[in-house]
PAGU-358852 format. One record per residue: residue number from 1; chain; y, z negated, x of N, C-alpha, C in turn. Coordinates in steps of 0.1 Angstrom, whole numbers, plus 5000, padded with zeros to 4 digits. Example, Ala and Ser with C-alpha at 12.3 -4.5 7.8 and 13.67 -1.06 7.14 Angstrom:
// residues 2
@resi: 1&chain: A&n_north: 4943&n_up: 4922&n_east: 5132&ca_north: 4955&ca_up: 4922&ca_east: 5123&c_north: 4967&c_up: 4922&c_east: 5132
@resi: 2&chain: A&n_north: 4978&n_up: 4929&n_east: 5128&ca_north: 4989&ca_up: 4929&ca_east: 5137&c_north: 5000&c_up: 4921&c_east: 5129
***
This chain:
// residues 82
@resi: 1&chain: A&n_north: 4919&n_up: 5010&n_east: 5118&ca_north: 4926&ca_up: 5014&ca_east: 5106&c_north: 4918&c_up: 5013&c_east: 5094
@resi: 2&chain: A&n_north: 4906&n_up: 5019&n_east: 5090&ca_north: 4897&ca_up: 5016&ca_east: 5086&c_north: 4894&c_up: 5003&c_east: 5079
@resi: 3&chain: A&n_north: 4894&n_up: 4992&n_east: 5085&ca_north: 4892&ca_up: 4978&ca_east: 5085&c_north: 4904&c_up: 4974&c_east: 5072
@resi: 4&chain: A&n_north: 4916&n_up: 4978&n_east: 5086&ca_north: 4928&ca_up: 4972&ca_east: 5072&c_north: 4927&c_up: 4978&c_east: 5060
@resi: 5&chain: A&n_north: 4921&n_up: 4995&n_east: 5056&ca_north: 4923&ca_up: 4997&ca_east: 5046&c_north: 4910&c_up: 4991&c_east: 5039
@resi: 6&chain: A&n_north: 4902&n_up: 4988&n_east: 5041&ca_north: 4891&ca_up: 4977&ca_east: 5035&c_north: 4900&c_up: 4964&c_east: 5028
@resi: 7&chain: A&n_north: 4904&n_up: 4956&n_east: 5039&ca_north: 4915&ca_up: 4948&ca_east: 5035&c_north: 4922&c_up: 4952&c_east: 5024
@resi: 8&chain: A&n_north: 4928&n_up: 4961&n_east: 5022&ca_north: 4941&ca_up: 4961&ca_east: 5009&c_north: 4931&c_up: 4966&c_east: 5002
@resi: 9&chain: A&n_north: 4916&n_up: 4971&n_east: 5001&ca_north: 4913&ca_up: 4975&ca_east: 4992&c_north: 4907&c_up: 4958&c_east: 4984
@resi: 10&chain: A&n_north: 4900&n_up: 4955&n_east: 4992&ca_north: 4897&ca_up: 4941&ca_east: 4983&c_north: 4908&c_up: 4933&c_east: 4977
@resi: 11&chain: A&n_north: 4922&n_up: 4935&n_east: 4986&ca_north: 4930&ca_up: 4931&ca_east: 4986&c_north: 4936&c_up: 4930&c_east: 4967
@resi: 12&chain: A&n_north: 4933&n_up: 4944&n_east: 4965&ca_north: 4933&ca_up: 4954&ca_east: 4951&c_north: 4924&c_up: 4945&c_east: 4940
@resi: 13&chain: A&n_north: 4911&n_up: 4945&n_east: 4949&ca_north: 4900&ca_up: 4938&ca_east: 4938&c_north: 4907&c_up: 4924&c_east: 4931
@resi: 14&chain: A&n_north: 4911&n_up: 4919&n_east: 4943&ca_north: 4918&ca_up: 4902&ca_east: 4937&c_north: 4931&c_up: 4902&c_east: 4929
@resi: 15&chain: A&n_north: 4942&n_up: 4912&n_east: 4928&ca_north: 4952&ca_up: 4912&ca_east: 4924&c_north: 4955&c_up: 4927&c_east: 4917
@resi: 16&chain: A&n_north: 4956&n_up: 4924&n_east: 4904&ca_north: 4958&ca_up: 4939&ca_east: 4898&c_north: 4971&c_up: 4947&c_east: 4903
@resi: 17&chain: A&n_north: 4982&n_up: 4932&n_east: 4907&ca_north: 4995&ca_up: 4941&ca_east: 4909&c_north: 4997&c_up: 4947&c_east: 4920
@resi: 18&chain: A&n_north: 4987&n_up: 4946&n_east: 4931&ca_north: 4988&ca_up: 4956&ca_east: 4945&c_north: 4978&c_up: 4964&c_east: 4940
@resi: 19&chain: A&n_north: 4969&n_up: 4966&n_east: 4932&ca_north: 4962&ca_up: 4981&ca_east: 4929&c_north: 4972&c_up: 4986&c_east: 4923
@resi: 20&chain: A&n_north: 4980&n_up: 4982&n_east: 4913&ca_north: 4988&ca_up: 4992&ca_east: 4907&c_north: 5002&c_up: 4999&c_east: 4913
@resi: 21&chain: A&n_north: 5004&n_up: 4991&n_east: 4927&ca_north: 5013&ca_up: 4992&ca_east: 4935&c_north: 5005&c_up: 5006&c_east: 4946
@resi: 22&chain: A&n_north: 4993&n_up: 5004&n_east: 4947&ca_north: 4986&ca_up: 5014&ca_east: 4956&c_north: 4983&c_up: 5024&c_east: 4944
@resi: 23&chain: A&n_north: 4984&n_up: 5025&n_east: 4933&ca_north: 4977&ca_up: 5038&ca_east: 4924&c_north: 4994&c_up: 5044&c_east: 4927
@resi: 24&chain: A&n_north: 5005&n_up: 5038&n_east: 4925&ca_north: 5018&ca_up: 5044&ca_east: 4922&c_north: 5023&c_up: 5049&c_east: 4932
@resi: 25&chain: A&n_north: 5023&n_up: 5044&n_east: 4945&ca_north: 5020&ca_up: 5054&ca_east: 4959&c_north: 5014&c_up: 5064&c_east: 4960
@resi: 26&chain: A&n_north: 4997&n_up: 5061&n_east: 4957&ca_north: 4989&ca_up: 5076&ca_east: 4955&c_north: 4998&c_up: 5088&c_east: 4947
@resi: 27&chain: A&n_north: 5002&n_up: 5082&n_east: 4939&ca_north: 5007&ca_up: 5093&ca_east: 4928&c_north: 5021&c_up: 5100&c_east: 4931
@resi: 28&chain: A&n_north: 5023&n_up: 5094&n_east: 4943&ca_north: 5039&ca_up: 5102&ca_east: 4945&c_north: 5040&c_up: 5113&c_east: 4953
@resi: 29&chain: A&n_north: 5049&n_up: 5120&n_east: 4950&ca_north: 5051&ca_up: 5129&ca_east: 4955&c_north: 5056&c_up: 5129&c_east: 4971
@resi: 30&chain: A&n_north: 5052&n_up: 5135&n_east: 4983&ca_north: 5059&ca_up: 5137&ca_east: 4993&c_north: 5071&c_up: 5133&c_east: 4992
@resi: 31&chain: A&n_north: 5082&n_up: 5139&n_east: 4990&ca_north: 5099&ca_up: 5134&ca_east: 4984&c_north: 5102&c_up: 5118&c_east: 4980
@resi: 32&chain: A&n_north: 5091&n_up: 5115&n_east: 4969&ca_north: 5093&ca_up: 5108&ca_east: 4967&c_north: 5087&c_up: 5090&c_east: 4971
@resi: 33&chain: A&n_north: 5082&n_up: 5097&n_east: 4981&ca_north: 5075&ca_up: 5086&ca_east: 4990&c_north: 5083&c_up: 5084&c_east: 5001
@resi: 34&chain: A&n_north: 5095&n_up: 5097&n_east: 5008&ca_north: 5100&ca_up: 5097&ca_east: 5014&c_north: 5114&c_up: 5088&c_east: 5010
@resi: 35&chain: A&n_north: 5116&n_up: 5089&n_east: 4998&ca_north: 5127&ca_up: 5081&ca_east: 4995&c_north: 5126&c_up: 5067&c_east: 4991
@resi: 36&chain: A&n_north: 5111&n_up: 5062&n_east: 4987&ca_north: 5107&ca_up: 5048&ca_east: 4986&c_north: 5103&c_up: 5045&c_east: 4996
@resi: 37&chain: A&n_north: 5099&n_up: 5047&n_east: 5012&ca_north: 5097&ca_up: 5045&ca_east: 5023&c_north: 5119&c_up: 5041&c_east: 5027
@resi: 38&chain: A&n_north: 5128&n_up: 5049&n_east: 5026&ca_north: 5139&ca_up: 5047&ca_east: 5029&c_north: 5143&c_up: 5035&c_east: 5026
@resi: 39&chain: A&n_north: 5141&n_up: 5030&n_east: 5008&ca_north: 5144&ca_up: 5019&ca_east: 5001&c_north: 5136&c_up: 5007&c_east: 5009
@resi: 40&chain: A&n_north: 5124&n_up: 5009&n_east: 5016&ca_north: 5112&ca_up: 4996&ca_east: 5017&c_north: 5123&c_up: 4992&c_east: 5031
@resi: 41&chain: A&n_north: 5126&n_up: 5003&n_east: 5037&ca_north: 5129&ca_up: 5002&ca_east: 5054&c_north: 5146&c_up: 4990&c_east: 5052
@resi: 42&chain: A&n_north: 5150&n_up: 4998&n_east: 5038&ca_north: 5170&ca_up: 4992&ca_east: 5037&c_north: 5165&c_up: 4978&c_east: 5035
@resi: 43&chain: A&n_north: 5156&n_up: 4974&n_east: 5023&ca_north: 5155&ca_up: 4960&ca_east: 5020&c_north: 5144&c_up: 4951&c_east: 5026
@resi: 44&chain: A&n_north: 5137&n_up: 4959&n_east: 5038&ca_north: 5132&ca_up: 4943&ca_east: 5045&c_north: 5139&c_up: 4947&c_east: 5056
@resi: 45&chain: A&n_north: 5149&n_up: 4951&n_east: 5062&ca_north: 5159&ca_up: 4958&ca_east: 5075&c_north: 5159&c_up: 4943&c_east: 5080
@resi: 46&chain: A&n_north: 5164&n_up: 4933&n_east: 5073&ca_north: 5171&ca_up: 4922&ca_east: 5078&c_north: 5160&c_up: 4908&c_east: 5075
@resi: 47&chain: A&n_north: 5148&n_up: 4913&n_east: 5069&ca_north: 5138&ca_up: 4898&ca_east: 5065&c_north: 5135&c_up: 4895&c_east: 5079
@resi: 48&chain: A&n_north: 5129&n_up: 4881&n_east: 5078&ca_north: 5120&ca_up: 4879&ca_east: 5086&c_north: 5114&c_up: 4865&c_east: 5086
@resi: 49&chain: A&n_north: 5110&n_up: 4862&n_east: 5074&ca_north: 5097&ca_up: 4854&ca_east: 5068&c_north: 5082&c_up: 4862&c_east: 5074
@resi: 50&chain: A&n_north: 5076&n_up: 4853&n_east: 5075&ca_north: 5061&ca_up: 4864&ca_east: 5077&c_north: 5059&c_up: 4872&c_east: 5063
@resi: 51&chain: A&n_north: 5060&n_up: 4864&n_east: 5052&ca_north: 5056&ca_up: 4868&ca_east: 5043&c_north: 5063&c_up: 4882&c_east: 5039
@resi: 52&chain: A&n_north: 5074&n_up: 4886&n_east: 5044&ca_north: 5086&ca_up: 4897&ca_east: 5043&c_north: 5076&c_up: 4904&c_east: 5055
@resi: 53&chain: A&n_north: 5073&n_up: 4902&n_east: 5064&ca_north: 5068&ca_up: 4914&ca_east: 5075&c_north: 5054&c_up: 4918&c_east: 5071
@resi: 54&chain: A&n_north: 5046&n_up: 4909&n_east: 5067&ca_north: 5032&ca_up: 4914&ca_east: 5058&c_north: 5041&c_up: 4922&c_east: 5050
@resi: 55&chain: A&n_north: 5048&n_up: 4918&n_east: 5040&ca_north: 5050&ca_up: 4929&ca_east: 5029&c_north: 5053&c_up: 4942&c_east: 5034
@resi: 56&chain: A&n_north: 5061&n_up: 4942&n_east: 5043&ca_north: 5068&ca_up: 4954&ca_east: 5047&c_north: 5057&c_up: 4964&c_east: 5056
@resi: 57&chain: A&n_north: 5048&n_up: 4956&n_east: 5064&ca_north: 5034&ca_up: 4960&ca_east: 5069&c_north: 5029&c_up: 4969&c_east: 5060
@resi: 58&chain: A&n_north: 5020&n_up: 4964&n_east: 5046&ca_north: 5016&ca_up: 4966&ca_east: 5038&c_north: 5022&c_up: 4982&c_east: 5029
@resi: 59&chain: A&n_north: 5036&n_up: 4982&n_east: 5026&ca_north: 5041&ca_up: 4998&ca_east: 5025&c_north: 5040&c_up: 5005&c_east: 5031
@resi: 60&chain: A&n_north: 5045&n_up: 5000&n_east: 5048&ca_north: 5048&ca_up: 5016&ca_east: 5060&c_north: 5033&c_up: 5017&c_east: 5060
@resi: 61&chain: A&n_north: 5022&n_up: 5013&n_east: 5061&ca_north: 5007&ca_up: 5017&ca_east: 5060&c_north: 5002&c_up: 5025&c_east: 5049
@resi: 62&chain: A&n_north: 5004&n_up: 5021&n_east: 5034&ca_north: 5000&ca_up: 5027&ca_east: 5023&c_north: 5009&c_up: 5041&c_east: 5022
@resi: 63&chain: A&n_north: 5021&n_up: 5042&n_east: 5027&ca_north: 5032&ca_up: 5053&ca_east: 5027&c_north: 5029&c_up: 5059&c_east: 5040
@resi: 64&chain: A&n_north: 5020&n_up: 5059&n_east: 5048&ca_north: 5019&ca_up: 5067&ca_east: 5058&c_north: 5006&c_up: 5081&c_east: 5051
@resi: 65&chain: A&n_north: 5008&n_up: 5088&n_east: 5059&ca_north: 4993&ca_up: 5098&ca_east: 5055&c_north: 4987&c_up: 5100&c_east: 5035
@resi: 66&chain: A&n_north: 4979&n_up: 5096&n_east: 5035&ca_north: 4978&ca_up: 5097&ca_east: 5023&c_north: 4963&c_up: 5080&c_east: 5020
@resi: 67&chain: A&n_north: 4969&n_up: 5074&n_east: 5032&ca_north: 4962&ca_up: 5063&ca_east: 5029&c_north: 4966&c_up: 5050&c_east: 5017
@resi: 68&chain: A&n_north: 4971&n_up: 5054&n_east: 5005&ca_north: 4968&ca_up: 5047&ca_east: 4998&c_north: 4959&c_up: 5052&c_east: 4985
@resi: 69&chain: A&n_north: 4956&n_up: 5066&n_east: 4991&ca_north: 4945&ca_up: 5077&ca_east: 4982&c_north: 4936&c_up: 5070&c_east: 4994
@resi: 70&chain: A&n_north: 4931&n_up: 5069&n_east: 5002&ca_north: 4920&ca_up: 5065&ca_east: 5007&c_north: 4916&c_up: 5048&c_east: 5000
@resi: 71&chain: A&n_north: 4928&n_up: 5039&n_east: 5002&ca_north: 4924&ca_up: 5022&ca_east: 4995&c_north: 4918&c_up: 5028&c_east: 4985
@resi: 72&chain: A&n_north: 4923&n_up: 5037&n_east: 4976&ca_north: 4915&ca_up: 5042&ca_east: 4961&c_north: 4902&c_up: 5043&c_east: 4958
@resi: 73&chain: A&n_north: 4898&n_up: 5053&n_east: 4972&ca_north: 4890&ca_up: 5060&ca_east: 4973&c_north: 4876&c_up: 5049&c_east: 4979
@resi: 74&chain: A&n_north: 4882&n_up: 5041&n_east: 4988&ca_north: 4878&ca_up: 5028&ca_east: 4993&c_north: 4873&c_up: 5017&c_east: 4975
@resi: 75&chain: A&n_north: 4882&n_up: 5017&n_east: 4970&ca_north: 4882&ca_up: 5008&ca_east: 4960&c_north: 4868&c_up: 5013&c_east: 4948
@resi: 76&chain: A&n_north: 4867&n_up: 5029&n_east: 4944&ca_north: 4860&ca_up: 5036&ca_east: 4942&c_north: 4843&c_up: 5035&c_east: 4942
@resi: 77&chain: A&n_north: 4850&n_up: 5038&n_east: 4954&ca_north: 4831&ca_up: 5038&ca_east: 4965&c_north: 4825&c_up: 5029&c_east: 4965
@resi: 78&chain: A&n_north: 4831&n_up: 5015&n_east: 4965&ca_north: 4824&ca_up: 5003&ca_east: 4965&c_north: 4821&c_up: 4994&c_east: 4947
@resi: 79&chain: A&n_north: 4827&n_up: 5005&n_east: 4939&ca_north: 4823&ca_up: 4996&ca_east: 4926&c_north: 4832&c_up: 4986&c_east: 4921
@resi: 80&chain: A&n_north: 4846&n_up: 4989&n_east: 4931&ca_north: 4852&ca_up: 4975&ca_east: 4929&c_north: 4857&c_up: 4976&c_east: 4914
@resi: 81&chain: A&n_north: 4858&n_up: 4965&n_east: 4905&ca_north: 4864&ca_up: 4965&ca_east: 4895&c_north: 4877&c_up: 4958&c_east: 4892
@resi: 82&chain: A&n_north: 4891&n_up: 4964&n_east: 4893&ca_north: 4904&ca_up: 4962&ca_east: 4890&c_north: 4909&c_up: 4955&c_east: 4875
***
């Protein structure tokens, strides 16, 4: 697990718009992660491009636990600059 969150943290370094996509997770509230987790689940329900199942990968992980406060914290620790 670990690993992947390394992954999206560099991930972060290369692309401002998934750090600001992982600061806006961090920042949500319980509730409100519960009902952007609902929305992520309705609109990739029916994809199936890879590029659609990475994306969808990429939320249910940062929306689990409080692992997109860890990418942060990952992002942080290593100096990365956003």
């Amino acid at each position: 697990m670990q690993d992947v969150l390394r992954e999206i943290a560099n991930a972060c370094k290369q692309d401002r718009r998934i750090f600001e996509i992982v600061q806006a997770v961090a920042a949500m509230t319980p509730e409100e992660k519960e009902s952007f987790e609902s929305k992520v689940k309705a609109y990739f329900l029916s994809r199936t491009e890879d590029v659609d199942l990475q994306a969808y990968e990429f939320y249910t992980l940062i929306l689990n636990d409080s692992n997109a406060q860890r990418v942060l914290e990952i992002v942080s620790s290593n100096e990365m600059c956003v």
